[in-house]
C-alpha positions as CSV (number, residue, x, y, z in Angstrom):
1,X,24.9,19.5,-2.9
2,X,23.6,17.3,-0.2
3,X,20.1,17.2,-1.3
4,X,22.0,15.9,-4.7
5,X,23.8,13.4,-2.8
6,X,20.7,12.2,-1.4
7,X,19.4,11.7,-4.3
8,X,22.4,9.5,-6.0
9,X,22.2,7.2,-3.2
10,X,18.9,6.5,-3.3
11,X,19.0,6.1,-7.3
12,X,21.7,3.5,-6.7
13,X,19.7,1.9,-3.8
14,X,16.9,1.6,-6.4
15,X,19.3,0.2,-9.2
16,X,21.5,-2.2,-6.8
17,X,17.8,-4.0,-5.8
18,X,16.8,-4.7,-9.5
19,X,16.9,-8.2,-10.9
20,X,17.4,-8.0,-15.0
21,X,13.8,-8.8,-15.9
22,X,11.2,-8.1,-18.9
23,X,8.5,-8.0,-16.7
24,X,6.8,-5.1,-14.9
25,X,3.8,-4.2,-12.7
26,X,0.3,-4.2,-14.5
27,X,-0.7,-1.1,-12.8
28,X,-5.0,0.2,-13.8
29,X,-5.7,4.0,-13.4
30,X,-8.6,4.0,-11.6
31,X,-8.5,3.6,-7.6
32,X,-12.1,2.8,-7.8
33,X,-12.4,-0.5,-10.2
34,X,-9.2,-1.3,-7.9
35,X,-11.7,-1.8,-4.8
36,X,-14.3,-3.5,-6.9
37,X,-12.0,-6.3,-8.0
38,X,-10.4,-6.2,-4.6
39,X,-13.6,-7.2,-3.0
40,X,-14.5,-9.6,-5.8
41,X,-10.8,-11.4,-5.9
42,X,-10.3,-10.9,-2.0
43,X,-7.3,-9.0,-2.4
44,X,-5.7,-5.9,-1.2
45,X,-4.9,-3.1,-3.6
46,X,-2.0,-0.4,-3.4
47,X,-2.1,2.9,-4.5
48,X,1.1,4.5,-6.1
49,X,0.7,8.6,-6.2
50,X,3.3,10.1,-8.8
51,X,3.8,13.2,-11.3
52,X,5.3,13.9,-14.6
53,X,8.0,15.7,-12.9
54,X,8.8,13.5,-10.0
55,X,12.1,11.6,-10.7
56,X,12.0,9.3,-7.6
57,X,8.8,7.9,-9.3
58,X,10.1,7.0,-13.0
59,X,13.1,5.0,-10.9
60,X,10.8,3.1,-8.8
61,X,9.2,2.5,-12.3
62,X,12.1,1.3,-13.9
63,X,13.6,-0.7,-10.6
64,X,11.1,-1.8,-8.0
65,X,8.2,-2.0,-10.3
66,X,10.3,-3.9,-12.9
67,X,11.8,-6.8,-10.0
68,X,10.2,-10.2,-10.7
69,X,9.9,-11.0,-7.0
70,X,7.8,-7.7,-6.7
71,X,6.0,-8.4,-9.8
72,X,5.0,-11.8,-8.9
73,X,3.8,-11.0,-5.4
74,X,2.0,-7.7,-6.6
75,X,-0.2,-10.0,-9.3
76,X,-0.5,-12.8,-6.8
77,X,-2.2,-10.9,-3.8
78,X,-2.5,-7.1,-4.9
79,X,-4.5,-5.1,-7.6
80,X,-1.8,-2.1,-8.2
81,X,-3.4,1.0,-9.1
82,X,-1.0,4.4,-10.2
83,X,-2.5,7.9,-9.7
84,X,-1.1,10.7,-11.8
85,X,-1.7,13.5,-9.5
86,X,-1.3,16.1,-12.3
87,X,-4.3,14.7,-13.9
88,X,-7.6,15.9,-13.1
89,X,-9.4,12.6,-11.1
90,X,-5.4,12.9,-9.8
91,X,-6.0,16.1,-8.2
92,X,-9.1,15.0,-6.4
93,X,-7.6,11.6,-4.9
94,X,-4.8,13.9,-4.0
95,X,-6.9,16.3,-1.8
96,X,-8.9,13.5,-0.2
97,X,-5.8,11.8,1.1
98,X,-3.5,14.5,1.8
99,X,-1.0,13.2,-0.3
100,X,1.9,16.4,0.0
101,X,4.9,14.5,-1.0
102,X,5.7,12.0,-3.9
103,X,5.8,9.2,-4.2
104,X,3.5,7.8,-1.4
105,X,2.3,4.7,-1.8
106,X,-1.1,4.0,0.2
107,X,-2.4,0.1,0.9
108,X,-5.8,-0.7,1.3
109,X,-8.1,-3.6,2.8
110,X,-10.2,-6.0,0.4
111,X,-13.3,-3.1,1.7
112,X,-11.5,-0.4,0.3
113,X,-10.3,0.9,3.6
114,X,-7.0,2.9,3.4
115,X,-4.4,0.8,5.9
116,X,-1.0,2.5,5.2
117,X,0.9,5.2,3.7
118,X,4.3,5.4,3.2
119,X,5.6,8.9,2.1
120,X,8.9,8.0,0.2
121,X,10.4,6.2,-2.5
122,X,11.3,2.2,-2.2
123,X,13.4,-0.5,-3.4
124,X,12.5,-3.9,-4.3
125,X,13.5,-5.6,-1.0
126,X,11.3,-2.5,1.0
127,X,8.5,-2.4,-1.4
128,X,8.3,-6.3,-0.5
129,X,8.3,-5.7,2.9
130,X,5.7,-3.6,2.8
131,X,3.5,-5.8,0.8
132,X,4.3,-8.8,3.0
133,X,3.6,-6.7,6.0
134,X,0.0,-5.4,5.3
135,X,-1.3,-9.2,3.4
136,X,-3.0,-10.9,6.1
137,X,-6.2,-12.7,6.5
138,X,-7.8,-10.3,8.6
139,X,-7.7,-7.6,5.4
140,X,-8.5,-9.4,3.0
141,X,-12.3,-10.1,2.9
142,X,-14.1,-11.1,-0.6
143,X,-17.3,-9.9,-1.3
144,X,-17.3,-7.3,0.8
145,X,-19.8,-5.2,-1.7
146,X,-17.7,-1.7,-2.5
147,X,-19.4,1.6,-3.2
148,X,-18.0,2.8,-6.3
149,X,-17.3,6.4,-6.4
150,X,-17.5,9.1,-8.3
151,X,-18.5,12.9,-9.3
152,X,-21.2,15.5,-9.3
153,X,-21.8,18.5,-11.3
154,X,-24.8,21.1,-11.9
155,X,-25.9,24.0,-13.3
156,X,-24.1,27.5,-14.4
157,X,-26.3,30.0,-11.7
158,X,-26.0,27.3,-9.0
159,X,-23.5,28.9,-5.5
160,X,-25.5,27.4,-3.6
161,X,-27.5,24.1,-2.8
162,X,-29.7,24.0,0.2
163,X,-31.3,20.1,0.5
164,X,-34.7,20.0,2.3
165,X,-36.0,16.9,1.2
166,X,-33.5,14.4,-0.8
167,X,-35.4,11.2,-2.6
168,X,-33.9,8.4,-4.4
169,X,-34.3,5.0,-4.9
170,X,-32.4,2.4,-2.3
171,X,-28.9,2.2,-2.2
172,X,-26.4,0.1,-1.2
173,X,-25.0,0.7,2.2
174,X,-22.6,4.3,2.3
175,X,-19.4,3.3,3.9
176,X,-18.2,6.8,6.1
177,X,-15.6,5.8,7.1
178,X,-12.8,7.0,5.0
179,X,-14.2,10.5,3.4
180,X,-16.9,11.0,0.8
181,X,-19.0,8.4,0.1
182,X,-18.4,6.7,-3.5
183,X,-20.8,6.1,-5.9
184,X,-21.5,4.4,-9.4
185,X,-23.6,6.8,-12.2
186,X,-25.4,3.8,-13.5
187,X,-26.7,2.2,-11.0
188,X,-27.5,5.3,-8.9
189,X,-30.5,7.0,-10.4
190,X,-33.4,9.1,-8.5
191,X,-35.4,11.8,-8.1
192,X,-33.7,14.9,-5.7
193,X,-35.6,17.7,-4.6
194,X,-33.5,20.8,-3.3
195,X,-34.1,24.8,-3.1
196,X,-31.1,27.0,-4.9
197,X,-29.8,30.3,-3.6
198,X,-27.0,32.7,-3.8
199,X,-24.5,32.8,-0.4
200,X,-22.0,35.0,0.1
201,X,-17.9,34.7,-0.5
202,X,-17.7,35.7,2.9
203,X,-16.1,33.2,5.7
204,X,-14.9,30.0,6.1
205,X,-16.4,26.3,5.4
206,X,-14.9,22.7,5.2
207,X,-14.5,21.5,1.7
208,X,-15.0,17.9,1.0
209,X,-13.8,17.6,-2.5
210,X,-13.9,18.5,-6.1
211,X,-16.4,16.8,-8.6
212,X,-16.6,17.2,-12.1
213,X,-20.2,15.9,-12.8
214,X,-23.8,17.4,-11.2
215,X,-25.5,13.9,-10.7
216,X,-22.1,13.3,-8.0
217,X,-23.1,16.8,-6.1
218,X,-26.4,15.4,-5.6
219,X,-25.7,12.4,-4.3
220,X,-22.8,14.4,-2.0
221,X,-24.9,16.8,-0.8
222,X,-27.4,14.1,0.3
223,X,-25.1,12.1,2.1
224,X,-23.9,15.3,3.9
225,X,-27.0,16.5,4.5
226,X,-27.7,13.2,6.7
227,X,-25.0,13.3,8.9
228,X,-24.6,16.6,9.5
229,X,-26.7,20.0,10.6
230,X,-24.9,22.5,8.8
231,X,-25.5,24.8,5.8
232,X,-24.0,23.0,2.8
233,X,-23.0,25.3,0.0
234,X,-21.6,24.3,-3.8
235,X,-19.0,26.6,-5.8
236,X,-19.1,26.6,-9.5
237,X,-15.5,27.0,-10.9
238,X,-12.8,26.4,-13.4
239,X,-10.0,24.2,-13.2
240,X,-8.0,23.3,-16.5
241,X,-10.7,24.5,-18.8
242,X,-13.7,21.8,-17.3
243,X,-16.1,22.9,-14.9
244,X,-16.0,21.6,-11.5
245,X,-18.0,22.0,-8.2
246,X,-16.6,21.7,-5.0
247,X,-18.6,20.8,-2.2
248,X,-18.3,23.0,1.0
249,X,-19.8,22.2,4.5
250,X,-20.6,25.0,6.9
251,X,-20.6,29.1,6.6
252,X,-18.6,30.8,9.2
253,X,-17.7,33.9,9.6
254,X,-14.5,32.2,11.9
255,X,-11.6,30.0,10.7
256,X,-11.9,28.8,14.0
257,X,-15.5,27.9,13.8
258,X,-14.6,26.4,10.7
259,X,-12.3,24.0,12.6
260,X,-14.2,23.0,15.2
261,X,-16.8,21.7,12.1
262,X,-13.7,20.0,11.0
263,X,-12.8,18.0,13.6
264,X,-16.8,16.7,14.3
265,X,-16.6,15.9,10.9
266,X,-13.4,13.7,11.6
267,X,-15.2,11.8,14.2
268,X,-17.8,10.8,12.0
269,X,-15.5,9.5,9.6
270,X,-15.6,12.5,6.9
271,X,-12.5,14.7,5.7
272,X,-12.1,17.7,4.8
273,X,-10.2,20.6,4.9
274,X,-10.6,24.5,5.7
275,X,-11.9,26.2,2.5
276,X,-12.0,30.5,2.7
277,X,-14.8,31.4,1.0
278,X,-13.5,34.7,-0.2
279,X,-11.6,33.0,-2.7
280,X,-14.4,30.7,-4.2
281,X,-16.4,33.5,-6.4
């Protein structure tokens, strides 16, 4: 009864906030052209995560998403960007910024670093706020050259991918500062050299993601294999009926091992979280 109480009032919070208006947030999809045209507009770009089945979303949708003063300070100084976590590219942006309740809306810097998160639903007047808040100078910097992300996938035998030698043509700087690095499939061509082998679904490792395409894996595994000494592995599996790989650092036979992985990889600016391997087969 409470938690339905809780709910009314923030419904009519939402609703109280709204000014009648035909307009609505432009929101894009994709997280990733956000931080190109961040860079290129010198702008900051926001990040709302939402479901199908979160109701506190659709509101915020209908209310503070559909207020002209949020609408015409969103368009003026922010590229709005809505991630469906249900979705499959959802699912991944989920797990790399620990995004366990919804909504949460993230804020990021003209160089696509994250500078916020709010975990909770807003109203027009805290929604400006928050925008208000975060756009300064200081984060907004043009031309700032983002990385663009994405995905890597590879063969049906492959468990896993040992990297002794990794060539490619130059690239643009890797920012590792917020989590795997993010790359663009066509400008990022080369040749890779690595050896294959089966490990075993035995102990504990420090996933860094999910990807859906090999040529992504590579360029993962690369990156990895540069910053850090450890045993990288890849697991082939299944998730809604596409192939995916996730890419796993370290083989311990200790969760605790695992962690200590964990945190060095914090340090140096890479997230992950603890994977047990007797589940990925």
């Amino acid at each position: 009864m409470r938690a339905i109480l809780i709910a009314s009032f923030l419904m009519l919070s939402l609703l109280s906030e709204v000014e009648a208006s035909n307009m609505q947030v432009q929101f894009i999809d994709n997280p990733n052209i956000a931080k190109i045209r961040a860079s290129e507009e010198g702008k900051l770009y926001i990040v709302d995560f939402v479901a199908t089945y979160c109701y506190m979303c659709k509101m915020m949708d209908e209310t503070t998403f559909s207020d002209n003063r949020v609408v015409d300070y969103m368009e003026k100084n922010y590229i709005p960007v809505k991630v469906n976590v249900d979705n499959f590219d959802g699912f991944e942006w989920k797990q790399r910024y620990n995004i366990r309740k919804l909504p949460t809306i993230m804020v990021f810097n003209s160089a696509g670093e994250p500078i916020a998160k709010y975990e909770e639903s807003m109203g027009s007047t805290r929604m400006l706020e928050v925008l208000e808040a975060h756009n300064s100078p200081h984060n907004k910097l043009a031309n700032s050259s983002p990385y663009v992300h994405q995905n890597i996938p590879t063969t049906n035998i492959v468990k896993s991918v040992s990297t002794s030698t990794v060539s490619s043509y130059p690239t643009k700087p890797v920012n590792t500062n917020i989590g795997p690095p993010e790359l663009s499939l066509e400008s990022e061509t080369g040749l890779f050299e690595f050896t294959v082998k089966r490990a075993h679904s035995t102990g504990y490792g420090v996933q860094i993601g999910v990807f859906a395409e090999y040529g992504n894996v590579l360029r993962e595994v690369e990156r990895l294999t540069k910053l850090f000494n450890s045993q990288i592995l890849v697991n082939i599996n299944q998730l809604r009926g596409q192939t995916v790989y996730k890419v796993i650092i370290g083989h311990f036979p200790t969760r605790q091992e695992a962690e200590s992985l964990q945190y060095n990889m914090a340090l140096k600016g890479t997230n992950g979280f603890i994977a047990d391997l007797s589940v990925l087969y």
